[in-house]
N, C-alpha and C positions, 0 to 999 in steps of 0.2 A: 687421090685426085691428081693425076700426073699431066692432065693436060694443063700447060700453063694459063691461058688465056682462062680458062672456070678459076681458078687460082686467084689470080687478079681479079675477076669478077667478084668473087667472095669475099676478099678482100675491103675491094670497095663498098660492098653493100655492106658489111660491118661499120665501114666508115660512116655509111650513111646513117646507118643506125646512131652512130656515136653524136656526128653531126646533132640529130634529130632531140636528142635528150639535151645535147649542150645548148641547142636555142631557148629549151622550156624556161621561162620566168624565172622558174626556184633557184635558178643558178648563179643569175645576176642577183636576184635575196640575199640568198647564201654567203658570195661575194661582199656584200655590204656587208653584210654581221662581220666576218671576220675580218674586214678595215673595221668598223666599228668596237671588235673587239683589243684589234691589237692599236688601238688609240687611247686605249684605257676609256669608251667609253658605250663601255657594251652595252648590243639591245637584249643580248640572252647568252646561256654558257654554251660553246661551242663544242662539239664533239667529235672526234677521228679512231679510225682502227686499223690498227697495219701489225705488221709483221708476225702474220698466219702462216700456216704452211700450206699452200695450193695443194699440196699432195690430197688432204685430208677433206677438200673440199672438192673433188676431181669428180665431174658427171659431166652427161652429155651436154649441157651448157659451155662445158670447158674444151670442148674434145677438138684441137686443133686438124684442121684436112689437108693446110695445104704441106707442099713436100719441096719447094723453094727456099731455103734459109731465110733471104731479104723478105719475104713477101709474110713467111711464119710468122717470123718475130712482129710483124703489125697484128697477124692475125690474134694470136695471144694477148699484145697490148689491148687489142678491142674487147676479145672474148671476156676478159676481167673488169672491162669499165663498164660494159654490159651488167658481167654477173652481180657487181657492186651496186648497180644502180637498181637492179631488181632484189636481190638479196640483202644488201648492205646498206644500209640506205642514211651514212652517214655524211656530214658536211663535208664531204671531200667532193670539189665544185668538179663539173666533169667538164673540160674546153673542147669548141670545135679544133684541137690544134694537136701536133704531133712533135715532141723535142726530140733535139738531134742535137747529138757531140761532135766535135771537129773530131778527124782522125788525127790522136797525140800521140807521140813515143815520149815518155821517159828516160830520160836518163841519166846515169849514174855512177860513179867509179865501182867495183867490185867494193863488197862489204856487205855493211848495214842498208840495201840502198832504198831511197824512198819513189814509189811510183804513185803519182796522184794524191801524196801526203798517207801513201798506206804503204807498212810496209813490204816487203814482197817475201818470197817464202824464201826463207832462211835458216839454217841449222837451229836455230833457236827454235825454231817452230817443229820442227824435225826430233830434235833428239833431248828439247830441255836445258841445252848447253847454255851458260852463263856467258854470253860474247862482251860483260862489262865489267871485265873483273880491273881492270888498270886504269889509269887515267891515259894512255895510250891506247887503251881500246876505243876511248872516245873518237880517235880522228875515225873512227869505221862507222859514225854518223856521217852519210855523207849529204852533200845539197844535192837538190835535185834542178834537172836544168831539161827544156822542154823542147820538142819541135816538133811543129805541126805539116801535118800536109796538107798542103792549102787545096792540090790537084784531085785530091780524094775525095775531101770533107766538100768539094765544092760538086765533083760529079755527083755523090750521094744524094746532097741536100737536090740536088737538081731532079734526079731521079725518082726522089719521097713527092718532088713538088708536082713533077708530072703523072705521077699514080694516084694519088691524091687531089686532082686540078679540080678545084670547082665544088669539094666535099671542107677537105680539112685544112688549116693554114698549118706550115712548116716553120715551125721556131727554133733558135741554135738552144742548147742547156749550156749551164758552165760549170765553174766554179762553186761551190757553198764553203763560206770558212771553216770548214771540217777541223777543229783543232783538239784536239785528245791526246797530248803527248803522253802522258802516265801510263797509255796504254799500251803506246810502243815501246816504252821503259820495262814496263811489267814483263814485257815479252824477253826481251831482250837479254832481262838482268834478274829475273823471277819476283814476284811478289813479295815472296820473305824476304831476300834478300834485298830488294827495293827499301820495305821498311824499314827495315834493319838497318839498312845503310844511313840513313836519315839521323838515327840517333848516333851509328857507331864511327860513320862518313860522313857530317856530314858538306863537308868541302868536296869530296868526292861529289856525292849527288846534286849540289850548286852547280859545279861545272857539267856534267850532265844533261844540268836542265838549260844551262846556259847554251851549250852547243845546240841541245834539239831546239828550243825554242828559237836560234838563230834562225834555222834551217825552215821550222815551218814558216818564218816569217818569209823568210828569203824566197820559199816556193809560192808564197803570195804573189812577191813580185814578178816570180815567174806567170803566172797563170795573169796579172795585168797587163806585160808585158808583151804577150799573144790576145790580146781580147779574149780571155774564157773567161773570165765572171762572169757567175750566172747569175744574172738581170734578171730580176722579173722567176726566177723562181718559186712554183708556188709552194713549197714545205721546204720544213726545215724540222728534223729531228721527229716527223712523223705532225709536225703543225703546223698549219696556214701560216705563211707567212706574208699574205695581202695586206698592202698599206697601200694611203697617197702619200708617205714620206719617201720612199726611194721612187725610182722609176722603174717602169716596167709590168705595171698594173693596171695600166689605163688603156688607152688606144692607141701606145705608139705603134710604128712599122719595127719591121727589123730595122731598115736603112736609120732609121733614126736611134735605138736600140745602142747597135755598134757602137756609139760614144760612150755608152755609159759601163762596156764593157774591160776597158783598161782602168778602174779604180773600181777597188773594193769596197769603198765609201757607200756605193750602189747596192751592197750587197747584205748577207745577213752572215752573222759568224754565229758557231755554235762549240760549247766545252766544256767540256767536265773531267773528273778526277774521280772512278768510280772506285780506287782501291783505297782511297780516300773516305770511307764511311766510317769506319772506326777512330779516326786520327783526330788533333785537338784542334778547335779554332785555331789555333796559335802557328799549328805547323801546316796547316792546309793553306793559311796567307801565306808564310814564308816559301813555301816548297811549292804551291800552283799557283795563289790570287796572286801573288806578285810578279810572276812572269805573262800572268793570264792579262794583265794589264796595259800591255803594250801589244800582244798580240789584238785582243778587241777596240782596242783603239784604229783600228785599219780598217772598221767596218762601219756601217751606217748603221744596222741594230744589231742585236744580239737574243741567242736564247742560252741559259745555264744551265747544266745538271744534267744527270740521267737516272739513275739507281742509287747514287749513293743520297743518303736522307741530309737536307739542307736546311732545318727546320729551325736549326740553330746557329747556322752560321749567315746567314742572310745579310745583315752587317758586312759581314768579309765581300758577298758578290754585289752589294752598293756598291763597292769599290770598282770593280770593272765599268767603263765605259759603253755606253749603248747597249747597254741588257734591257730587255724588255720583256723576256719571260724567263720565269723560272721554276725549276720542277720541283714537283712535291712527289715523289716515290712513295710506293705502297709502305714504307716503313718509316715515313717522315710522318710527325705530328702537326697537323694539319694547321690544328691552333695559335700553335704557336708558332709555326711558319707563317700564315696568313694573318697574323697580326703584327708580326715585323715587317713584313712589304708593305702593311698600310697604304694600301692603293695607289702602290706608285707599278706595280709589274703585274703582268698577266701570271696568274696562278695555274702553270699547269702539271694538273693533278694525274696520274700515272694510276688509274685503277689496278687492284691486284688480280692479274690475268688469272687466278686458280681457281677463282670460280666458274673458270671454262672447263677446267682440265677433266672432270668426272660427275658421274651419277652424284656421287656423295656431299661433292664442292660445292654443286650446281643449285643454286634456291634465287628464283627470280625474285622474290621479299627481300633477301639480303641483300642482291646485288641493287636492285631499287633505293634501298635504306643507304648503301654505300654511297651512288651515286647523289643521295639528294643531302647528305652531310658533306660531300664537298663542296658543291654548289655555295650551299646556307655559311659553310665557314670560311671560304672566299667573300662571300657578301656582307658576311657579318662584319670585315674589315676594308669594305672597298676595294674587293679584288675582286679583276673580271676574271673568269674562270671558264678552263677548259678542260675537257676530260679526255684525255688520250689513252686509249687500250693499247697494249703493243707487247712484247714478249710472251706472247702465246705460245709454248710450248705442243700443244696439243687439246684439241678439241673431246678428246675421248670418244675419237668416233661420232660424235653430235653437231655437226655440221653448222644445225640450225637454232645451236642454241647459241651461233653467232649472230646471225640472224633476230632473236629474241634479245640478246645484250643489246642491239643495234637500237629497235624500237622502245625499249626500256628507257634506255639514253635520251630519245629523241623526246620521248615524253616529262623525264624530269626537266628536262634543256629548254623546253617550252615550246619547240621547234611547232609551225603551222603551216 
């Protein structure tokens, strides 16, 4: 499709299409369940799925035309909220509206450097090298320090608003408390040697975590700083994070918006410690809850966990400030995790994606059965509960037996 002008056409009419589903009713339903859920005071279990490989779902639904970079990358955005909405047909609310980042650099002294709180490729990543062998190697955490272009991010957004005029609304994205340090340690300093240090260092890995956690904090301030918190963003670690407690969920403008993007109080933070599933109550407070404590203190809610099983340390993440969800991983004991929140956090549960992976994995009875034992032991302790799929490795070629987990979900979920 080399003519530009059909290119933008196509464009737009995907938009419109997008438009056309984000007005239907079910959306603003939707919408409400998940304030309702993340208020602890759910009308039903809410369900999400992400992190597939497009590859494995690739048909003519998805077959991108146009041959313009700026104009592709909308086109794909659509093609998938499309394919989602027909195929997937999970609570993932679909908006008239299209997010956009400022154009930001990074930057950072040579080293360890952090870009966007990640870090960037580095010999560690490269060749395995331990870059934290000294308490001198620690000054190679460096802070990160930010500048936007205002000239850019402004032509852009102007540009998305004029292509878009009269279909879809332009909103900035920002920030999300992305906080994970243990994982740029792990990278850094290796795993074994991570743990290891803890028992054999461990004043060595105090200071460590003392300098990283400055830093992520310190890039907080960065990103307030420049108005990037992301306001009004809707996920968080693959889950609704719609409330009426921050802003940005209701019918502001941008123009109003823009205040509440220089504090993170507005925002949602997210953390875990996933080499942390083996470790004792005792040293997972010492070594992450108590760093983790000031850093979620900077935000207005919070969500905890990822893979490593919290079933028993739940106690420890009371401790953090503004948590409001926490995961239950495919190797967390459900019971006894959802009878220590005692209905004070959204229980969200982490189906195990292998029942996707093959012929042999695959039994809609089991994965049925799965699903409605989280639901019941979430309830059975006053927790609202949501089911998040995510680490899909592979479909086994069976496209649609995403599609069948979807509707599967939707029926234990109560969903109408």
């Amino acid at each position: 499709m080399p003519n530009h002008g059909k290119q933008k056409e196509r464009v737009r009419g995907l938009a419109m299409r997008v438009a056309e589903i984000a007005a239907l009713p079910v959306q603003q339903k939707t919408l409400k369940e998940w304030k309702a859920l993340n208020s602890l005071e759910p009308v039903r279990p809410m369900f999400m799925i992400d992190q597939f490989y497009w590859d494995e779902l690739m048909c003519d639904e998805l077959k991108c035309e146009c041959e313009d970079g700026f104009l592709r990358g909308f086109e794909w955005d659509f093609l998938t909220r499309l394919y989602r909405w027909e195929h997937i047909q999970d609570d993932k609310v679909i908006f008239p509206e299209i997010r956009l980042g400022k154009h930001v650099n990074a930057i950072s002294p040579q080293g360890m450097e952090y870009r966007t709180n990640r870090i960037s490729e580095t010999r560690a990543m490269v060749t395995s090298e331990d870059l934290l062998q000294t308490e001198e190697d620690i000054e190679n955490i460096k802070y990160l320090k930010l500048e936007v272009d205002e000239k850019n991010s402004k032509e852009n957004f102007e540009k998305t608003k004029e292509l878009f005029d009269g279909i879809l609304d332009v909103r900035q994205s920002g920030f999300m408390g992305y906080g994970a340090p243990w994982d740029n340690i792990s990278l850094w300093h290796g795993v074994e040697n991570s743990i290891s240090d803890i028992i054999d260092r461990p004043e060595f890995i105090h200071k460590v975590l003392e300098r990283t956690f400055d830093v992520w904090g310190r890039a907080v301030e960065e990103y307030e700083k420049h108005g990037l918190i992301g306001v009004g963003e809707p996920y968080i670690h693959y889950s609704g994070t719609f409330t009426d407690e921050l802003p940005g969920f209701g019918g502001e403008s941008e123009e109003e918006l823009e205040a509440f993007r220089h504090s993170a109080k507005n925002a949602w933070a997210m953390g875990m410690a996933q080499i942390f599933s083996m470790v004792s109550p005792e040293i997972h407070d010492e070594f992450e809850i108590e760093y983790q404590k000031k850093y979620y203190s900077r935000f207005g809610l919070g969500y905890y966990g990822c893979c490593e099983p919290l079933d028993k340390k739940i106690g420890l993440v009371r401790k953090l400030p503004n948590v409001r969800k926490i995961s239950m991983s495919p190797w967390a004991d459900m019971e006894a995790g959802s009878e220590a929140m005692g209905g004070d956090y959204v229980f969200s549960r982490k189906p195990n994606p292998m029942f996707l992976a093959n012929d042999m994995a695959w039994d809609a009875g089991a994965v049925k059965k799965d699903l409605q034992e989280a639901c019941r032991t979430a309830d059975r302790y006053g927790n609202p509960c949501e089911l998040i799929l995510k680490d899909i490795t592979t479909l086994g070629g069976k496209p649609k037996r995403l599609w069948e987990w979807a509707e599967i979900a939707a029926g234990v979920c109560g969903r109408k």
